[in-house]
C-alpha distance (Angstrom), angle and dihedral (degrees) to the residues before:
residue distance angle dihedral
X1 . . .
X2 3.62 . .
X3 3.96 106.7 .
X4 3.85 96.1 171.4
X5 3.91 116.8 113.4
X6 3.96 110.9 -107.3
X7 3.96 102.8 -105.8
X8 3.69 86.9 45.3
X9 4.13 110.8 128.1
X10 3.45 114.0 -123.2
X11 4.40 123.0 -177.9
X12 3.94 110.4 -133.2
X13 3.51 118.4 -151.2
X14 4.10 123.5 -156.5
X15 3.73 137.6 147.6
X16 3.93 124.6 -138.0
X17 3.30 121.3 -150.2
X18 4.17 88.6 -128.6
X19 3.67 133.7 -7.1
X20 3.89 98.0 -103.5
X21 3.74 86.8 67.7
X22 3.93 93.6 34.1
X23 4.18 83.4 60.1
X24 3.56 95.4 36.2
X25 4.07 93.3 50.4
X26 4.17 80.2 42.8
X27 3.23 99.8 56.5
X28 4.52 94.4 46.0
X29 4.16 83.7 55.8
X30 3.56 93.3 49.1
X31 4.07 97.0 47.8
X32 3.73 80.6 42.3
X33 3.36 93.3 58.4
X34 3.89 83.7 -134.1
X35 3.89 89.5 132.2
X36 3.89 141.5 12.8
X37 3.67 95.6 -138.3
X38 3.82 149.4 5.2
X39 3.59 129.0 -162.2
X40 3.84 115.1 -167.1
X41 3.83 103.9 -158.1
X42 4.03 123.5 -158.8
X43 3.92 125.6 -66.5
X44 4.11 105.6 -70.0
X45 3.48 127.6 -165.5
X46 3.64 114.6 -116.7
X47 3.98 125.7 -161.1
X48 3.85 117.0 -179.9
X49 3.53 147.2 146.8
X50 3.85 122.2 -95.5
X51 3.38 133.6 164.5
X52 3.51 96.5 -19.0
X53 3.61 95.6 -52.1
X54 4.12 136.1 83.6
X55 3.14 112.1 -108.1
X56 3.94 130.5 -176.2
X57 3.44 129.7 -164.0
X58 4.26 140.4 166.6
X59 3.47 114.9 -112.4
X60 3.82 150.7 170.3
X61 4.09 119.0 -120.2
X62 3.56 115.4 -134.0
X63 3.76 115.4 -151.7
X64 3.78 101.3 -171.6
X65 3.91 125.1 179.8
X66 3.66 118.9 -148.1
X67 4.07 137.0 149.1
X68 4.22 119.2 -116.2
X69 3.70 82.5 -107.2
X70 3.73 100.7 71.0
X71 4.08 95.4 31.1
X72 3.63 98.8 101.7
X73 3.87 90.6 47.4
X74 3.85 91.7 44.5
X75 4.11 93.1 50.5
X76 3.74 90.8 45.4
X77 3.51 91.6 51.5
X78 3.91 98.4 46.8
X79 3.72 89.6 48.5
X80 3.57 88.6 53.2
X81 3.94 97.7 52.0
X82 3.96 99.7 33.5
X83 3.43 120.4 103.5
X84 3.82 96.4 -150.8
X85 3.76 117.1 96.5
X86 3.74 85.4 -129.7
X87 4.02 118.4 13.5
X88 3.55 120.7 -162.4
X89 3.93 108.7 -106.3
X90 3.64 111.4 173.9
X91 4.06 118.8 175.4
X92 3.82 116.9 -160.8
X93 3.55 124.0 -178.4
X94 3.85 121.2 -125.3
X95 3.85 108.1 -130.3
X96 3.81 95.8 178.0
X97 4.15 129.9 11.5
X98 3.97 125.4 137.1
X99 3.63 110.0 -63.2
X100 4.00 97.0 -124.9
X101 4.23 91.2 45.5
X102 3.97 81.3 50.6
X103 3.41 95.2 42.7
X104 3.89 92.1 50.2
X105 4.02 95.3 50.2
X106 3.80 86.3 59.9
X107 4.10 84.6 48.3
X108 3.63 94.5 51.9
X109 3.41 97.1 46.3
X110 4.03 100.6 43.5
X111 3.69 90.5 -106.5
X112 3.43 102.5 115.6
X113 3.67 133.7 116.1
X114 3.80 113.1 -95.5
């Protein structure tokens, strides 16, 4: 499934359901050295479907910064520390960026070249 080379950057997106656990889940990815950085944006208004029903809810977007590499490891461990029956994990890949940012996201997260 995942055709992307390992050190390639990919942008995670989740929600939180508040910022204590949107710093709290930060901070576990970072000492994991599952991502670089996170950026917890303001409160957002979410409307979505869910069980039949619309639902809305305030949240906190997560802008997380990872490599293909650690992906797996990163959505496994977000799963396992989310409190929503199905978070939103969203992996983008990064076609462009500055080559030394790049190059430090794969750094930070063990990813880089030896």
């Amino acid at each position: 499934m995942n055709m992307l080379e390992p050190d390639s950057v990919l942008l995670v997106l989740c929600n939180a359901p508040d910022t204590a656990f949107a710093e709290s889940l930060a901070r576990t990815l970072l000492e994991r050295r599952l991502a670089a950085c996170v950026n917890l944006l303001p409160v957002a208004r979410s409307l979505y479907q869910w069980q039949g029903q619309i639902e809305t809810a305030d949240e906190i977007p997560m802008l997380i910064k990872t490599t293909a590499a650690q992906y797996a490891a990163l959505q496994a461990a977000i799963q396992g520390l989310h409190p929503y029956a199905v978070p939103e994990i969203i992996a983008l890949p990064v076609v462009a960026g500055l080559p030394a940012y790049l190059d430090w996201v794969a750094a930070e997260t063990g990813s880089a070249a030896a």
